[in-house]
N, C-alpha and C positions, 0 to 999 in steps of 0.2 A: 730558629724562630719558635718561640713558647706556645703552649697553648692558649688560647685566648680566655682572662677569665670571663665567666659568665654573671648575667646577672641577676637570672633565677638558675635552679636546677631541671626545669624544661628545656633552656637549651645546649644542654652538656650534647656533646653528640655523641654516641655511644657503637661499636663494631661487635654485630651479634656475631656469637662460637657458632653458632646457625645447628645448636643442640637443645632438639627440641625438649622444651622443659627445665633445661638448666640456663638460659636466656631470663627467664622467668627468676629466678634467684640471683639473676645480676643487674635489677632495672632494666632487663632489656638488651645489656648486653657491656662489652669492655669499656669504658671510655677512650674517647679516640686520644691517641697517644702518648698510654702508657705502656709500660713494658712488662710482661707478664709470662712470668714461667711457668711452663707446663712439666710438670715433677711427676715423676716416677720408676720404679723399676723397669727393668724388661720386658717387653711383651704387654706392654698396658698403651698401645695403641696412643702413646703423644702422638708421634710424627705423623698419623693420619689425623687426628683430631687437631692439630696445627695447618696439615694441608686443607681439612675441611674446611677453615676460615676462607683461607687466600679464592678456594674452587668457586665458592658460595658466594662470595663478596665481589667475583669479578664475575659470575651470571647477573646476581642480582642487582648490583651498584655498578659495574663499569671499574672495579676497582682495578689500582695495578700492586700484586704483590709478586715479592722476591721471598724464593724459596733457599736457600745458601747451606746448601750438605759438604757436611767436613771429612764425611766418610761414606755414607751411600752414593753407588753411582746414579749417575741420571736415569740409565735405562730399568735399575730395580724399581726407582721411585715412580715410575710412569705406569712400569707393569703392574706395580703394585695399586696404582690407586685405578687402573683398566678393571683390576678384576676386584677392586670392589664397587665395579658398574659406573667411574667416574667418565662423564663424555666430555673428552674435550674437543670435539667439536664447535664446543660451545664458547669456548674461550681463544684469545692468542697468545698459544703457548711457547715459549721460548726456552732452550736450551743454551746456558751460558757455560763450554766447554772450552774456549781459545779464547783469552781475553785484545786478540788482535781482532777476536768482531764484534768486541762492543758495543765500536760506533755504529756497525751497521744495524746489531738489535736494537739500540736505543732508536734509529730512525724507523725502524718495526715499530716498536711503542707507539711512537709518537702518531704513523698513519695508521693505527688498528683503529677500528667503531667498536671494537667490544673489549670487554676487561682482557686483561694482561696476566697472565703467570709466568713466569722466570726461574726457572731452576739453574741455581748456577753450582756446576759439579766441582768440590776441589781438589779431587783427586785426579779429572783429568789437565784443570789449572798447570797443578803441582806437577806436572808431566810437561808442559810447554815451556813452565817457566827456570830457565838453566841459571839464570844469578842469582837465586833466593836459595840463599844455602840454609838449612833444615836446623843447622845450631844458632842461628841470629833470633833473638826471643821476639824481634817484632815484625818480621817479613813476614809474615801469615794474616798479622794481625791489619796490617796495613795493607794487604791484599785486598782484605775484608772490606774494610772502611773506603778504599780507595773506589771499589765495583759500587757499594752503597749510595756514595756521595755523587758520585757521577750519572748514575739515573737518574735519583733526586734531583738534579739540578741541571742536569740536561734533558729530563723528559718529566715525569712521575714516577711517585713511589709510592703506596699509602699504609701497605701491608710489608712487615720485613719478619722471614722465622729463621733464628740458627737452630742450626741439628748436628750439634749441638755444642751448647756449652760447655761439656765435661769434656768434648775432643780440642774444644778451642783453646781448656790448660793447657792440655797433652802438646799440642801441634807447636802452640804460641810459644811455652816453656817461659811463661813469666815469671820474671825476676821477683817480683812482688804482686802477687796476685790480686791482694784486694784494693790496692791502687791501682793498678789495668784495670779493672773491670771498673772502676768509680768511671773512668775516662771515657771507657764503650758504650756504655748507661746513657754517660752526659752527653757523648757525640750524638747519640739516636736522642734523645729528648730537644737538641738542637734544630736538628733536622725536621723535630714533630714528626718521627714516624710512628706508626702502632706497631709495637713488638714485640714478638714471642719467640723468649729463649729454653727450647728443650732440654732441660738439666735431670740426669740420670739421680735415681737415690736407694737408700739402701732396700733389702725386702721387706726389710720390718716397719719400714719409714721413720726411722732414727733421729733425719736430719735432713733439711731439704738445700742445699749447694755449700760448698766448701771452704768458702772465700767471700761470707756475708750478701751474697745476691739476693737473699730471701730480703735482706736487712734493703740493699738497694734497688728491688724491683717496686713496682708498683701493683701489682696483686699476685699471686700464688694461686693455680689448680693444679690438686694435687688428684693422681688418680693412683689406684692401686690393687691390686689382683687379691680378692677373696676368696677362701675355701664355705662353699655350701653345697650341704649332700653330696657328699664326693664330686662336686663342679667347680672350676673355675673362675668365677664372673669378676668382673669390672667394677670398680667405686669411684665414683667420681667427688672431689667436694671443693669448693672453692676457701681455701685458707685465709686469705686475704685478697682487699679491694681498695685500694683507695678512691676517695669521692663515687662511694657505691653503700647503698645500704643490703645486704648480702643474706642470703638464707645460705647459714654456713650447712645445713645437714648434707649427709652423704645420703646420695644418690646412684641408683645400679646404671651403669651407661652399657647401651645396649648399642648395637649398629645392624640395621635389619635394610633391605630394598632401599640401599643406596644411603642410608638417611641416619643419624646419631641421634639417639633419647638418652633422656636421662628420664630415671621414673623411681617411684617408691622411694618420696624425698623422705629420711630419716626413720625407715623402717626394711626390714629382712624384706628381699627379692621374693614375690610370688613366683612358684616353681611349679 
């Protein structure tokens, strides 16, 4: 099901990155159900900046996102976001590691009173499941799609992030990549989900995904590791938006007490 058009741009409904400061250079925030890659090298903090949506959106809104790692396990990603002060107390968090208890997380979904996070691991998937042989180009992919579809339509979904799409070539070993991916795109635009696909890219930022995803996504953050005074810091800038009117400047993204800024839009970090 499509998104619905609207018929002014007040009520587009929009899913803030819940970074403060760069919300402010997206109207406020993503529009609800596009699909939006979060680009960059190594070590530039996508996959927490992707978690920080699903955390944020399911305190504040009651949201339910799906978290679907191709390669980190469940227990790095939990430790990881523990020690950067994430409580999840706050949320009902699920681990989707045996896909023979789906049915019973989805009935978790359904009686929680507060948002929903879902981490589904597929590396230990790929460990239960003995008939999906590793050379069939689309056993992975329909994995994928199969876990997706099934939430959505037997509980909620509103948030969906792969981590990522450069493992999902790797794993899938598509025959024709930019036809798969036209298909993945259109299945999550069906579904109306909001989504973000983690796509790795060069250090110099060359080129942001391999197989035209920039062409078929619906907006582009691009982040990326700068050298100032012999320090490291972070840029964040939003590449592309569609139905957003966008402050393309880069911004130093910071992550301090728990909480993502972006500050010193279009100008050198005060240090």
């Amino acid at each position: 099901m499509a998104e619905p058009i609207v018929k002014k741009k007040d009520e587009i409904i929009r899913i803030k990155t819940h970074i403060s400061g760069f919300d402010e250079a997206l109207q406020g925030g993503i529009p609800r159900g596009h699909i939006t890659l979060i680009a960059g090298s190594a070590g530039t903090m996508k996959s927490s900046v992707s978690f920080n949506i699903l955390y944020n959106e399911a305190i504040e809104n009651k949201r339910t996102g799906l978290y679907l790692s191709m390669e980190q396990s469940y227990s790095s990603i939990i430790n990881h976001m523990i020690n950067m002060d994430y409580d999840f107390t706050k949320v009902n968090l699920i681990v989707l590691r045996d896909l023979s208890t789906l049915a019973k997380d989805i009935r978790n979904i359904n009686a929680s009173t507060t948002g929903n996070i879902i981490i589904a691991d597929v590396g230990c998937i790929r460990k239960e499941i003995k008939d999906v042989k590793l050379d069939e180009n689309r056993s992975w992919l329909n994995v994928m799609k199969n876990i997706v579809k099934k939430i959505k339509l037997e509980s909620k979904l509103d948030l969906f992030v792969l981590d990522s799409l450069s493992a999902l070539h790797v794993l899938s070993k598509f025959n024709n990549p930019r036809i798969e991916l036209f298909y993945v795109f259109e299945f999550l635009r069906d579904l109306n989900i909001t989504s973000y696909m983690i796509t790795e890219t060069p250090l110099d930022g060359s080129k942001i995904g391999d197989f035209n995803e920039d062409f078929l996504s619906d907006g582009i953050i691009y982040i990326h590791l700068a050298s100032y005074r012999r320090k490291q810091i972070r840029e964040i800038q939003v590449k592309k938006m569609r139905t957003t009117s966008c402050n393309h400047d880069t911004f130093s993204l910071d992550f301090r007490n728990g909480k993502f800024y972006a500050e010193y839009g279009g100008q050198n970090p005060l240090m």
